[in-house]
TIVEXGU-351462 format. One line per field, with one value per residue: x, y, z of N, C-alpha, C in turn; residue number from 1; residue in three letters. Coordinates in Angstrom, 3 decimals. Atoms other than C-alpha are relative to their C-alpha. Layout:
N
npx: [X  ...]
npy: [Y  ...]
npz: [Z  ...]
capx: [X  ...]
capy: [Y  ...]
capz: [Z  ...]
cpx: [X  ...]
cpy: [Y  ...]
cpz: [Z  ...]
seq: [NUM  ...]
type: [ALA  ...]
END
This chain:
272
npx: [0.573  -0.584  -0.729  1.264  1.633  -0.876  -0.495  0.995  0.074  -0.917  0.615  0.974  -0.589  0.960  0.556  -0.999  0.346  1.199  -0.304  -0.589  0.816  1.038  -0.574  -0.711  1.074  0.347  -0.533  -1.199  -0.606  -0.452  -0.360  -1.191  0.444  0.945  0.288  -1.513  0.710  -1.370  -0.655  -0.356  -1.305  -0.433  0.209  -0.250  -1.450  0.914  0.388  -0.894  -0.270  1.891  -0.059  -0.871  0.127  0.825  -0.379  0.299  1.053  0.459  1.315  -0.479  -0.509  0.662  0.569  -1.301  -0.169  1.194  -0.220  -1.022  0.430  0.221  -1.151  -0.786  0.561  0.222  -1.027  -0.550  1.067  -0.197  0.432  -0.919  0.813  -1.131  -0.784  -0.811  -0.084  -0.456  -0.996  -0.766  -1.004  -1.157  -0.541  -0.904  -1.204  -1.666  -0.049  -0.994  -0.529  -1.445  0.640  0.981  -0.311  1.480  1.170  0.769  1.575  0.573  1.512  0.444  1.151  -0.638  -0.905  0.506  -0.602  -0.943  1.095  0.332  -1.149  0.159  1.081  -0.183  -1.163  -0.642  -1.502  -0.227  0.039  0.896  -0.453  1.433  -0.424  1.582  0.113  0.925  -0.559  0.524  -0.575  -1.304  0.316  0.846  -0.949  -0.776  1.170  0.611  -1.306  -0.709  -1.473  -0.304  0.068  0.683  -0.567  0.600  -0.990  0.501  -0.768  -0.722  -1.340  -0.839  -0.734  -0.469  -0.455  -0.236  -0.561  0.263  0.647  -0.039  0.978  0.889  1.435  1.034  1.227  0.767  0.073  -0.385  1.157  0.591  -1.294  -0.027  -1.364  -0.097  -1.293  -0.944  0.670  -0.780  -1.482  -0.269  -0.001  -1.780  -1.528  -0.286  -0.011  -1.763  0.017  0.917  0.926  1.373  1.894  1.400  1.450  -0.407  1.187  -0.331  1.093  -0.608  0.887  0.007  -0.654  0.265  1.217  0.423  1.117  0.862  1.089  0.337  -0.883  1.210  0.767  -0.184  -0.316  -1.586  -0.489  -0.196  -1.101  -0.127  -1.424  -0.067  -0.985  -1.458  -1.304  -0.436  -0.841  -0.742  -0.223  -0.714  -1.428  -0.268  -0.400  -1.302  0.932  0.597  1.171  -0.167  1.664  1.190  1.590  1.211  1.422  1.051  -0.028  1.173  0.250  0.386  1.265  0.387  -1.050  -0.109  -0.817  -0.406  -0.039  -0.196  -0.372  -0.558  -0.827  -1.216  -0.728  -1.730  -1.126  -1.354  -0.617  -1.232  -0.841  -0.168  0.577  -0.488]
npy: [-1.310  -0.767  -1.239  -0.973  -0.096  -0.768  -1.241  -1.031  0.522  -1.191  -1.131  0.115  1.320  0.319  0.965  0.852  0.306  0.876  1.163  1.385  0.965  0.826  1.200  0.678  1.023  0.887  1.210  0.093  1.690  0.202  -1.068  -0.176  -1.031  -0.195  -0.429  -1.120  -1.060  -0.208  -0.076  -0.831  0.284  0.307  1.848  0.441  1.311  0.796  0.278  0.284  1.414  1.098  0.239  0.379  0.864  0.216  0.236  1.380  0.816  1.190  -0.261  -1.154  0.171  0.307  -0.982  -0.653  0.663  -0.040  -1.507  -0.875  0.548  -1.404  -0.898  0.515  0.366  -1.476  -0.410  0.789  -0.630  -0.727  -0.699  -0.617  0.213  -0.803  0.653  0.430  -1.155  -1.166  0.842  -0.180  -1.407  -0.136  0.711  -0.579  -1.311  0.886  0.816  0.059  0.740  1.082  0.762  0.043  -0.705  0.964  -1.053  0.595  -1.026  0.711  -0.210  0.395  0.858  1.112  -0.342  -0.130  -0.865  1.234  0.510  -0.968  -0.232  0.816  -0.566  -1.397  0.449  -0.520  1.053  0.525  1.365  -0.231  0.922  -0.195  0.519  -0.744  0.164  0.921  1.741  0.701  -0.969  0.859  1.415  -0.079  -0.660  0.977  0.787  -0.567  -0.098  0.806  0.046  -1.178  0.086  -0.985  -0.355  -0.134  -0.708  -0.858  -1.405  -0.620  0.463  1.162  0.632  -0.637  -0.420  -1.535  -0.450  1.286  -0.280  -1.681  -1.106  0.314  -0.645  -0.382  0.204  -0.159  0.779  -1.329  -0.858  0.824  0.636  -0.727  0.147  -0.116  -0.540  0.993  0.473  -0.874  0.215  1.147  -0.952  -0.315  0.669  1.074  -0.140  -0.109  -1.062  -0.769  0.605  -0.683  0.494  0.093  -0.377  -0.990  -1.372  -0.927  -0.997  -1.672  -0.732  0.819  0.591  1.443  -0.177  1.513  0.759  1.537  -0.130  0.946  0.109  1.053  0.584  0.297  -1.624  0.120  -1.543  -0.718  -1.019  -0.934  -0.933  -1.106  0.472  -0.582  1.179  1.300  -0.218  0.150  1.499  0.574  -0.218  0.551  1.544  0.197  0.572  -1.270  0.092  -0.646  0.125  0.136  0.207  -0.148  0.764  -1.061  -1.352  -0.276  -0.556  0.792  -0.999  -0.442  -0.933  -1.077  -0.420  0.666  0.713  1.408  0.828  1.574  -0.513  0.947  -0.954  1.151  -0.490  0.735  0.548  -0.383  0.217  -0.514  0.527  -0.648]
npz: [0.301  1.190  0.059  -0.384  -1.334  -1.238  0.029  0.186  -1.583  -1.239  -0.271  -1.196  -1.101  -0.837  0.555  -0.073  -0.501  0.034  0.802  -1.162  -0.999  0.706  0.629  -1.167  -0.799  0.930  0.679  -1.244  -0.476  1.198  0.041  -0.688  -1.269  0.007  -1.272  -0.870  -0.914  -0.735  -1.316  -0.628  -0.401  -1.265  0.119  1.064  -0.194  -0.378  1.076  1.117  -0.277  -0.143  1.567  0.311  0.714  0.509  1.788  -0.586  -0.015  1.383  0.858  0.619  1.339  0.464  0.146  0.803  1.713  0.658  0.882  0.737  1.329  0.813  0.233  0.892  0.975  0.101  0.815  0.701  1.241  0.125  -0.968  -0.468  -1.212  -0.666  -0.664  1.303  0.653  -0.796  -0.529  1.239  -0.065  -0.779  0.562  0.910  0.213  -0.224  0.966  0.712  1.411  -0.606  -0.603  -0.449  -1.393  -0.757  -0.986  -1.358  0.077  -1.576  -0.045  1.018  0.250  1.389  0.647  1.033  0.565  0.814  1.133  0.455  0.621  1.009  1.229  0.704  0.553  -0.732  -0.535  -0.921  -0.652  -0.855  -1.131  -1.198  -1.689  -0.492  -1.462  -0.235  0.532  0.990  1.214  0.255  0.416  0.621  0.716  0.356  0.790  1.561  0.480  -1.220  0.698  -0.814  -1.466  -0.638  -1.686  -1.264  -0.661  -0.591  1.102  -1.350  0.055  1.473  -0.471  0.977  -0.368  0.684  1.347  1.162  1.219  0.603  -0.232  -1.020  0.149  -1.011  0.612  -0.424  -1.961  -1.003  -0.910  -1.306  -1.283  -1.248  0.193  1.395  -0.336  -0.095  1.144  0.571  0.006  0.727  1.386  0.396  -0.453  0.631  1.075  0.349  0.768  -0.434  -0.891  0.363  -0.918  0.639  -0.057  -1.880  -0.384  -0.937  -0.960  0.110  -0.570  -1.527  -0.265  -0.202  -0.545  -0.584  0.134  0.432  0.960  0.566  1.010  0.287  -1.244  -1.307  -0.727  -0.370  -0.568  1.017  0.157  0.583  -0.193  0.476  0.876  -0.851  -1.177  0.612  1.150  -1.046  -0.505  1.581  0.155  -0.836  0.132  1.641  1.221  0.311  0.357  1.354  0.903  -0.495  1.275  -1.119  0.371  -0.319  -1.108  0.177  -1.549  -1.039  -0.457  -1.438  -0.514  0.979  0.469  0.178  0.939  -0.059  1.140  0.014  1.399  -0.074  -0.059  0.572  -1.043  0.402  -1.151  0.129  -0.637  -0.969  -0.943  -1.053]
capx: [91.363  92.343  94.695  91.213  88.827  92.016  92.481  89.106  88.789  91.550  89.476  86.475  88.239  85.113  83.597  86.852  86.043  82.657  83.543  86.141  83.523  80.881  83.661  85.256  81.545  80.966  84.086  86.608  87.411  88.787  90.072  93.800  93.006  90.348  88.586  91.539  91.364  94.387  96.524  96.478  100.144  100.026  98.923  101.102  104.121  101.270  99.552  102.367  103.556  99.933  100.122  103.461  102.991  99.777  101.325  101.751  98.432  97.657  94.267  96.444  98.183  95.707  93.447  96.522  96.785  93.623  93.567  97.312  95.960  94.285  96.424  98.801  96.683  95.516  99.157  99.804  97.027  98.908  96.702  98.594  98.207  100.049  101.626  103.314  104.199  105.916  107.833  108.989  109.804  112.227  114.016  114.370  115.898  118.975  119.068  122.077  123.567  126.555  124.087  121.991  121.868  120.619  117.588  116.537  112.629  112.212  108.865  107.805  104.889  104.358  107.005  104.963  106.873  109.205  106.120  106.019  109.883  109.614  106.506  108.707  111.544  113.513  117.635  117.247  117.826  115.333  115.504  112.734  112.580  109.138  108.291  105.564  106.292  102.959  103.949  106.814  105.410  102.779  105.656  107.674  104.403  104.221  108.255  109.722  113.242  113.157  115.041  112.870  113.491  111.857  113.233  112.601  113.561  115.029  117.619  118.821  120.321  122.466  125.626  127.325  126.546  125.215  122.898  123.095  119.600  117.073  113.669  111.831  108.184  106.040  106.616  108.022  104.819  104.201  107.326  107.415  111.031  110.971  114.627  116.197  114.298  116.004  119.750  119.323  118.136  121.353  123.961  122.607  122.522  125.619  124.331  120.639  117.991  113.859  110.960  108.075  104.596  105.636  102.935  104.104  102.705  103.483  103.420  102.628  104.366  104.818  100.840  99.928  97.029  94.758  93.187  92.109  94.206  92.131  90.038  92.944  93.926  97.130  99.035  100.012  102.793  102.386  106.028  106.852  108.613  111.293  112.660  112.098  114.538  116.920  116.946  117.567  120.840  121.744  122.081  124.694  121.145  120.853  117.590  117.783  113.899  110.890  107.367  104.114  101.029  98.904  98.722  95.739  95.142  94.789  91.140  91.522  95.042  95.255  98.368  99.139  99.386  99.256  101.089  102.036  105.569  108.105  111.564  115.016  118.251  121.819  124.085  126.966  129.948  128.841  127.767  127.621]
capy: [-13.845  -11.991  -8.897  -6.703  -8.099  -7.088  -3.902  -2.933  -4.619  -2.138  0.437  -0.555  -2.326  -2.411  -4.390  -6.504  -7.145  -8.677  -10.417  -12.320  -12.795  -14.193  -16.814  -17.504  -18.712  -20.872  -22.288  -21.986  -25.781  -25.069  -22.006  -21.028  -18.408  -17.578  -16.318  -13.650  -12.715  -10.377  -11.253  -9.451  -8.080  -9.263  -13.439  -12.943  -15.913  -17.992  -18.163  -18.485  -21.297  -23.275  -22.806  -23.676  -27.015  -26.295  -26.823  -30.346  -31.704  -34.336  -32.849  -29.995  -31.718  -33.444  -30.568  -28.115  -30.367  -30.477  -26.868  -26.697  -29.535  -27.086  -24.514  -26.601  -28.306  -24.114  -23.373  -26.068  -24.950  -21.601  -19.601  -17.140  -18.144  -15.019  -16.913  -19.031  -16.165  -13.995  -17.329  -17.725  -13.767  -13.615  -17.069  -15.300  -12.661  -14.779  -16.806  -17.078  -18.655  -20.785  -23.785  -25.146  -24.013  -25.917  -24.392  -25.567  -24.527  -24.527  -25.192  -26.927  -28.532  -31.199  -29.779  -28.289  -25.890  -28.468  -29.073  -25.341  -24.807  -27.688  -26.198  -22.896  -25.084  -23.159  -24.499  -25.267  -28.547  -28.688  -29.969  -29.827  -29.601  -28.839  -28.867  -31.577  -35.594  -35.799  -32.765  -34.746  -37.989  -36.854  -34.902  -38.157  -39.670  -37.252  -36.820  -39.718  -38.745  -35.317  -35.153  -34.318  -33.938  -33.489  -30.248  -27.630  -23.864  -22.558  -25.325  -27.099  -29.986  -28.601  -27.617  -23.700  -22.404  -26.051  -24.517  -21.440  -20.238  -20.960  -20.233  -19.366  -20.596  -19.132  -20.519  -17.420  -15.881  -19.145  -19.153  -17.506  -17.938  -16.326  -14.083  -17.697  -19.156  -15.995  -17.155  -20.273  -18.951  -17.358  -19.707  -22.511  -20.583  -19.723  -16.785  -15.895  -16.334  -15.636  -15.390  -16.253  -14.500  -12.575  -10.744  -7.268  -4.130  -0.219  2.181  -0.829  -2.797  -6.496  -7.794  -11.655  -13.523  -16.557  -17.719  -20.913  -22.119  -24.921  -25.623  -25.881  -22.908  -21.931  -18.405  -15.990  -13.243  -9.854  -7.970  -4.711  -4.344  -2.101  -4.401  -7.342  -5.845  -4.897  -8.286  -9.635  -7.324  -8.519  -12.113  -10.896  -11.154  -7.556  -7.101  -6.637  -7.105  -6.680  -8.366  -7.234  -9.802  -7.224  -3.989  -2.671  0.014  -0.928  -0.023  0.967  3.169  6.110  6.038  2.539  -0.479  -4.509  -6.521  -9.737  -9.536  -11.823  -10.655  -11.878  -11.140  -11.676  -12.929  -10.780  -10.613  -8.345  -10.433  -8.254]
capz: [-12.253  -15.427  -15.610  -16.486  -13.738  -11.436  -12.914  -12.833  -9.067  -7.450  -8.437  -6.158  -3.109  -1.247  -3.987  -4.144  -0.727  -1.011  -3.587  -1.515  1.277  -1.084  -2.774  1.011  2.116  -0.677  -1.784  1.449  1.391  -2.758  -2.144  -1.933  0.753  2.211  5.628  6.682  10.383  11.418  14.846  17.391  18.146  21.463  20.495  17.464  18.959  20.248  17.044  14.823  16.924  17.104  13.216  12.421  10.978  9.373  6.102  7.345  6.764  4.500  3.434  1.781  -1.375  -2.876  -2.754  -4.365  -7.080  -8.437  -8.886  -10.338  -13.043  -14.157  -14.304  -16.024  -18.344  -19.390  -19.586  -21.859  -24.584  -24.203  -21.694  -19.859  -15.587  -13.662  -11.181  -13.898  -16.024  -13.239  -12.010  -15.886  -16.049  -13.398  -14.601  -17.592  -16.422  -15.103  -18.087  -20.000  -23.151  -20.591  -20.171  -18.254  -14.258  -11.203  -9.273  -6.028  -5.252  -1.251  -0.638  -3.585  -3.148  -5.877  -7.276  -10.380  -10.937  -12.490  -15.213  -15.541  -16.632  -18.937  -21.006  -21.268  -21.930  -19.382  -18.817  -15.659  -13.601  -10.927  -7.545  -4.597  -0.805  1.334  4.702  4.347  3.671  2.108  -0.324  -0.832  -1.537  -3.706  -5.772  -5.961  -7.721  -10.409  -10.864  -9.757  -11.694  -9.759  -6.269  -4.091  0.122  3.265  4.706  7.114  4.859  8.388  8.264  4.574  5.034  1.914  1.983  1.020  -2.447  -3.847  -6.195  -9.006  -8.226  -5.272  -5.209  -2.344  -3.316  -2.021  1.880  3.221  4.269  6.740  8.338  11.952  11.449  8.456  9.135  9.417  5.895  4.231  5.594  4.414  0.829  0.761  1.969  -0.001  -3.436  -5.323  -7.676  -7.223  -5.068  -6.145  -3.605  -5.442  -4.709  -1.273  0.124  1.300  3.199  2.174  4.892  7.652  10.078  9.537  9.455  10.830  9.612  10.285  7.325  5.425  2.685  1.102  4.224  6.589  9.195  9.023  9.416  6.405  6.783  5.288  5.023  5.538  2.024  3.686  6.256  4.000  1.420  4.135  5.482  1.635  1.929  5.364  4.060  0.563  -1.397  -3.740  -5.108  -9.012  -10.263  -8.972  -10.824  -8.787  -9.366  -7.568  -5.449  -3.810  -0.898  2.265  3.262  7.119  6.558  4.323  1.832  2.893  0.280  -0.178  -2.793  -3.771  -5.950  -6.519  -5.965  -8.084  -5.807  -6.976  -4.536  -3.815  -1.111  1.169  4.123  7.304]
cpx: [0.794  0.653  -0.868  -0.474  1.183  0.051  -1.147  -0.393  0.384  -0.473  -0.979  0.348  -1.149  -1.015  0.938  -0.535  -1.020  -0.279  0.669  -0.996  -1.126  1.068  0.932  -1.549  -0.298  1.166  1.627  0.879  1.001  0.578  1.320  0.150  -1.117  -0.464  1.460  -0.487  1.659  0.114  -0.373  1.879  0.570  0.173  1.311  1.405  -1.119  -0.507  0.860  0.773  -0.881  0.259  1.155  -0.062  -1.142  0.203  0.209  -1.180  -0.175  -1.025  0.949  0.524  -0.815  -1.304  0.749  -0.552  -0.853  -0.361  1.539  -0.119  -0.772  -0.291  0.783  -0.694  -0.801  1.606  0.461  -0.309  0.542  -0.600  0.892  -0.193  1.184  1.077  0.846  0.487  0.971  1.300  0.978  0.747  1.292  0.739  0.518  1.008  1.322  0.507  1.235  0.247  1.374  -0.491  -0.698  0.330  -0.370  -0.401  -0.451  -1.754  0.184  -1.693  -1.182  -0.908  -0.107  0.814  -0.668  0.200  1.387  -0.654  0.314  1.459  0.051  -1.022  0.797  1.189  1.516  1.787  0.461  0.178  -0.572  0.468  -0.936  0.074  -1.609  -0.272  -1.065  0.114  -0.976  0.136  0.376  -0.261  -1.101  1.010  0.947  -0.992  -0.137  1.696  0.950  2.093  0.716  0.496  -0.777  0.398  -1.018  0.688  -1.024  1.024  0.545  1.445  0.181  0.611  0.782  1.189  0.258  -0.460  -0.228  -0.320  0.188  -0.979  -0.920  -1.103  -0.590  -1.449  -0.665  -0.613  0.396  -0.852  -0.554  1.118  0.088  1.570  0.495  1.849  0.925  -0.144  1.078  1.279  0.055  -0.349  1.078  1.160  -0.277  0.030  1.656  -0.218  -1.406  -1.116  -1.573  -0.752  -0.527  -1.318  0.150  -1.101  0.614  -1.106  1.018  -0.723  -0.361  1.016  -0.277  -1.978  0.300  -1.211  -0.083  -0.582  0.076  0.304  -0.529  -0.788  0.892  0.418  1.891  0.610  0.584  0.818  -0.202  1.607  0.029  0.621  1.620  1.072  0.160  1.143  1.037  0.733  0.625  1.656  0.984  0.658  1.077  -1.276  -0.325  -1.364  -0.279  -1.251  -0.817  -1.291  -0.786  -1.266  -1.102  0.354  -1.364  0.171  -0.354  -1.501  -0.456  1.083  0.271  1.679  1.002  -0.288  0.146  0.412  0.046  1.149  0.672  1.597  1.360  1.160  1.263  0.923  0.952  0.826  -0.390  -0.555  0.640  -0.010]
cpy: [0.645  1.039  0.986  0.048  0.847  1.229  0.897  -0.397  1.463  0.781  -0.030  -1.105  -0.285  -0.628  -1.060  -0.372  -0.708  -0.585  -0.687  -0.325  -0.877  -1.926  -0.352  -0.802  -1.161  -0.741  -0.072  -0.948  0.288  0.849  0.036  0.892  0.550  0.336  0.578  0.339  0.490  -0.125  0.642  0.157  -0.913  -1.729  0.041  -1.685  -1.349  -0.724  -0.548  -1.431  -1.118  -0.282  -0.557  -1.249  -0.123  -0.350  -1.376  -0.854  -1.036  0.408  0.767  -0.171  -0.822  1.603  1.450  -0.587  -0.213  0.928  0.417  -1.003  0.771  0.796  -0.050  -0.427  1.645  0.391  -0.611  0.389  1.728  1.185  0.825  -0.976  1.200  -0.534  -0.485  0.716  0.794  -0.863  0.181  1.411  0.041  -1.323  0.669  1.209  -0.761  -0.776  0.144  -1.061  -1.155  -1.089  0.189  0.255  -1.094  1.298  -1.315  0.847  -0.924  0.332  -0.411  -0.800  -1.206  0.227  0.490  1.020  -0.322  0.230  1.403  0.951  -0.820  0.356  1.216  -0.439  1.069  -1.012  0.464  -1.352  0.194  -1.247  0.317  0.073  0.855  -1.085  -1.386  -1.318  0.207  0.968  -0.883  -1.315  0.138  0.810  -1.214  -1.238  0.555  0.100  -1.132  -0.183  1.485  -0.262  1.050  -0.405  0.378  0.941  1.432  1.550  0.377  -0.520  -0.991  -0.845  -0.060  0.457  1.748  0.427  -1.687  0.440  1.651  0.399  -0.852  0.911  0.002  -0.045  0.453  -0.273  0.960  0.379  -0.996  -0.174  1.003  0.437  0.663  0.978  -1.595  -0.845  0.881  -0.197  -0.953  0.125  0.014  -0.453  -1.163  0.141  0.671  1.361  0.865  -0.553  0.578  -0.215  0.688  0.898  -0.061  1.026  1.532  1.545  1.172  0.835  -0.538  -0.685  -1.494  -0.519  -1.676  0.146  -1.499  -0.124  -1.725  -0.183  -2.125  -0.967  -0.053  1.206  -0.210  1.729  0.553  1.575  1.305  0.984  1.150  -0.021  0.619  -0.678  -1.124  0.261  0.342  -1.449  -0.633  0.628  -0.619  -1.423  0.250  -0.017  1.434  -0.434  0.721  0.318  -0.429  -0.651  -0.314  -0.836  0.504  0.877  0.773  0.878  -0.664  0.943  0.656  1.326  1.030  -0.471  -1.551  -1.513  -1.404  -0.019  -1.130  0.167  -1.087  0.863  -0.580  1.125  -0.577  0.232  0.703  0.016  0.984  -0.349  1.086  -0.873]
cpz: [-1.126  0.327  -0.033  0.950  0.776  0.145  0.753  1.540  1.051  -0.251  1.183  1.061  0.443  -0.714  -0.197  1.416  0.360  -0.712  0.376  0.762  -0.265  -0.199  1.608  0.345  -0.320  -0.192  0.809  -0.391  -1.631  -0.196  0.414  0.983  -0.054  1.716  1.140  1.326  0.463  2.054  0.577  0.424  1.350  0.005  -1.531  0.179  0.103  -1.062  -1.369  0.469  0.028  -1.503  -0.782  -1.416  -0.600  -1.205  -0.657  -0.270  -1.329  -0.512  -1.192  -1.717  -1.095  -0.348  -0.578  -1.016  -0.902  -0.558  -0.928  -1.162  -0.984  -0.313  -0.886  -1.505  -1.118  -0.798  -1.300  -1.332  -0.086  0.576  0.788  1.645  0.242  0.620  -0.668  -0.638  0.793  0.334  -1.282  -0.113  0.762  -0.032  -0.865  -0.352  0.447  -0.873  -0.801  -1.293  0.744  0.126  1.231  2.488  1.098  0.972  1.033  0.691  1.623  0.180  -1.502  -0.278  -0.642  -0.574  -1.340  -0.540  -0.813  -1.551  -0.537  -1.144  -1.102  -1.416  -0.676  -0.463  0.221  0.363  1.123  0.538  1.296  0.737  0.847  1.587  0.430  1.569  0.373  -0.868  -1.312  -1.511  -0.667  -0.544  -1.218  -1.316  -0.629  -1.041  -1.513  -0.312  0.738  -0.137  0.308  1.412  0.636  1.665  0.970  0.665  0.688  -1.243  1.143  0.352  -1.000  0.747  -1.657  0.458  -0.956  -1.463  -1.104  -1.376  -0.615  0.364  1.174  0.104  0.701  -0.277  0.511  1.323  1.145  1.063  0.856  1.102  0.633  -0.128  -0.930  -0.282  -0.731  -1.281  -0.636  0.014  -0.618  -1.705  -0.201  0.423  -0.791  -1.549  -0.292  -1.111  -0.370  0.521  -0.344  1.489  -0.302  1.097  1.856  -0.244  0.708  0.425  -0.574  1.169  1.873  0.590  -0.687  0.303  -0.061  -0.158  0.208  -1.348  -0.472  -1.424  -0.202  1.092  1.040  0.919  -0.104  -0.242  -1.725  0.490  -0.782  0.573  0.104  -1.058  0.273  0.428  -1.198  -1.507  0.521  0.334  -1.173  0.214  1.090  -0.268  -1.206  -1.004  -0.807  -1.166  -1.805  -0.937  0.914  -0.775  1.079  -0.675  0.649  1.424  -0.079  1.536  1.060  0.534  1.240  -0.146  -0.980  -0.499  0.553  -0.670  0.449  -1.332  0.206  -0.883  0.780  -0.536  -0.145  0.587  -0.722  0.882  0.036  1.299  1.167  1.509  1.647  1.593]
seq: [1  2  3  4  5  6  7  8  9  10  11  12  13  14  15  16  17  18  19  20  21  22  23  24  25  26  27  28  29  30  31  32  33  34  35  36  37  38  39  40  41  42  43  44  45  46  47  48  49  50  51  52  53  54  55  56  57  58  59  60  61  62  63  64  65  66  67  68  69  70  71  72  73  74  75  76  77  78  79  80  81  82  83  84  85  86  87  88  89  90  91  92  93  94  95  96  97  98  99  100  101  102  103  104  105  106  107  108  109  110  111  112  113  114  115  116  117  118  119  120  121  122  123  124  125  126  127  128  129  130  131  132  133  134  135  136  137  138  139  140  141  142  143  144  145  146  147  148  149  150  151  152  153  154  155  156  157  158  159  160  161  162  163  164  165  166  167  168  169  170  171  172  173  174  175  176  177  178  179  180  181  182  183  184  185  186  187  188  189  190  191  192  193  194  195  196  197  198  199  200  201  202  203  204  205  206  207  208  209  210  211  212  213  214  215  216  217  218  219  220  221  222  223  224  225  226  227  228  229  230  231  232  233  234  235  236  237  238  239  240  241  242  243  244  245  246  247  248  249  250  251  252  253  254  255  256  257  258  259  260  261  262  263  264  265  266  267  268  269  270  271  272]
type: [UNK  UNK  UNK  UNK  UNK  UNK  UNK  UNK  UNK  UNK  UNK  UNK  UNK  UNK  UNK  UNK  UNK  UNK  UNK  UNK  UNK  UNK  UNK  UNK  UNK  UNK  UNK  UNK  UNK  UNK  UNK  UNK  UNK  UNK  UNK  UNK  UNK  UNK  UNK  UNK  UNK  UNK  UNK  UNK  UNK  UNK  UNK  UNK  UNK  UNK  UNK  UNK  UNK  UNK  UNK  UNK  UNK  UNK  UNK  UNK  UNK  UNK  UNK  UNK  UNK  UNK  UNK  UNK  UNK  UNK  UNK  UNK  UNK  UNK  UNK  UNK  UNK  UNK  UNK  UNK  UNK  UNK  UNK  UNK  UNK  UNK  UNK  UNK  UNK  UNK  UNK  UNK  UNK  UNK  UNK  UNK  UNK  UNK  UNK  UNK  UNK  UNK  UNK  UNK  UNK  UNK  UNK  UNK  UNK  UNK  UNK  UNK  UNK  UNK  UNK  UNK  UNK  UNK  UNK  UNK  UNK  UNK  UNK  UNK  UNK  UNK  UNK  UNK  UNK  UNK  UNK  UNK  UNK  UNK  UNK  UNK  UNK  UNK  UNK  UNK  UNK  UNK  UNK  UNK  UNK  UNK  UNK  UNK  UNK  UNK  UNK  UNK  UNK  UNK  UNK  UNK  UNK  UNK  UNK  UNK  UNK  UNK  UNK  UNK  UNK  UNK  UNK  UNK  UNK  UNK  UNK  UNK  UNK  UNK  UNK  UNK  UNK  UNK  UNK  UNK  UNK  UNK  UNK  UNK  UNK  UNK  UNK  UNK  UNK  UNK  UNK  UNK  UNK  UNK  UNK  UNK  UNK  UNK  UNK  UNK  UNK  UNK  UNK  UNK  UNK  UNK  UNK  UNK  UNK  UNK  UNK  UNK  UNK  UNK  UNK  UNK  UNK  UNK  UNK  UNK  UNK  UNK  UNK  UNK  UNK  UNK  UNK  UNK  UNK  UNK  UNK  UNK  UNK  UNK  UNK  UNK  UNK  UNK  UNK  UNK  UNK  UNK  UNK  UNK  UNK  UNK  UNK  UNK  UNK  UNK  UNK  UNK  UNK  UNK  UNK  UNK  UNK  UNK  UNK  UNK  UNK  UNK  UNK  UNK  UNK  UNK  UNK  UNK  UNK  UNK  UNK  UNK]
END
């Protein structure tokens, strides 16, 4: 979606809305989300444990990758994509003239966010880890000179401070666990930590969703941004840059908000 359609979107949510439910009926199965139903508080352990490993499936990376070909193949010809763009921004804000850094991306899917530092000709050294083999195996197909890993984000098998930067991909918002994802973030980076394209809430508590993330069910996280910036300090992680890829009222609660932002942290000593 373009930066206009968006703009001109958040004006009429309730046509934003039926424009998702048109493109969820039709194109669910191709869709990176799609058919939202929120939790109830009361099923929310139940559900988040049933879903857990939905991320797991083998339908899932093949069907990714088809849409981030192109994506990529777009960026390449010089196209903007947000997502891409926001990841690059906050890289470049840590960027320095001392050489080159290593980055660890948890949750890295094919790892194509490898491809995406390379086009911007970013000095980083990339490294991979993701909760799902066939991720993982399908990542080792397209980079086979990238390490890549089999790892739960709750527990690295990494030790203290390996890497200068760690990137939280975009896996946050599936993990039930998600507190314990965040420690590990910050015990296995050594000077700053990103998480990518975090959904958060203004105003609300914590919100839990079902939804369909290219045909398969699996759970989706909305943050309060409060606590979840809290929690960032909790672990030594301070929060130096914000970049929002969209904010839009929430249509049931007066005066409270949705985003998606990705959020660069620099690691400092104060672990409580």
């Amino acid at each position: 979606m373009t930066a206009s359609l968006r703009k001109i979107l958040s004006r009429f949510p309730r046509l934003k809305q039926f424009l998702r439910k048109v493109h969820q009926r039709f194109f669910s199965r191709s869709s990176v989300s799609s058919s939202y139903e929120q939790i109830q508080v009361s099923r929310v352990d139940e559900e988040t444990s049933r879903l857990r490993s939905s991320w797991q499936s083998e339908l899932l990376p093949a069907r990714q990758r088809e849409l981030v070909e192109r994506q990529l193949a777009e960026y390449r010809r010089g196209k903007s994509i947000d997502v891409f763009d926001v990841m690059v921004f906050a890289l470049q804000k840590i960027t320095t003239q001392s050489g080159r850094r290593s980055l660890l991306e948890v949750g890295c899917s094919s790892a194509f966010y490898s491809e995406v530092l390379k086009i911007k000709q970013l000095p980083f050294v990339y490294s991979g880890c993701d909760y799902s083999p066939a991720f993982i195996d399908l990542g080792r197909k397209y980079h086979p000179d990238i390490p890549l890993s089999v790892q739960d984000a709750t527990a690295l098998n990494f030790g203290d401070e390996v890497f200068d930067v760690v990137v939280s991909g975009c896996c946050l918002l599936h993990i039930p666990e998600f507190e314990k994802a965040i420690a590990e973030t910050a015990r296995v980076a050594k000077e700053f930590a990103i998480f990518h394209r975090t959904p958060v809430v203004e105003g609300l508590p914590h919100q839990y969703f079902r939804k369909q993330a290219y045909g398969v069910e699996t759970v989706e996280i909305h943050f309060n941004e409060m606590e979840l910036l809290d929690m960032f300090r909790r672990y030594s992680l301070e929060c130096i840059d914000t970049f929002t890829l969209s904010r839009e009222p929430d249509p049931a609660t007066a005066g409270a908000w949705h985003a998606n932002r990705t959020y660069v942290c620099r690691k400092t000593n104060n672990a409580s």
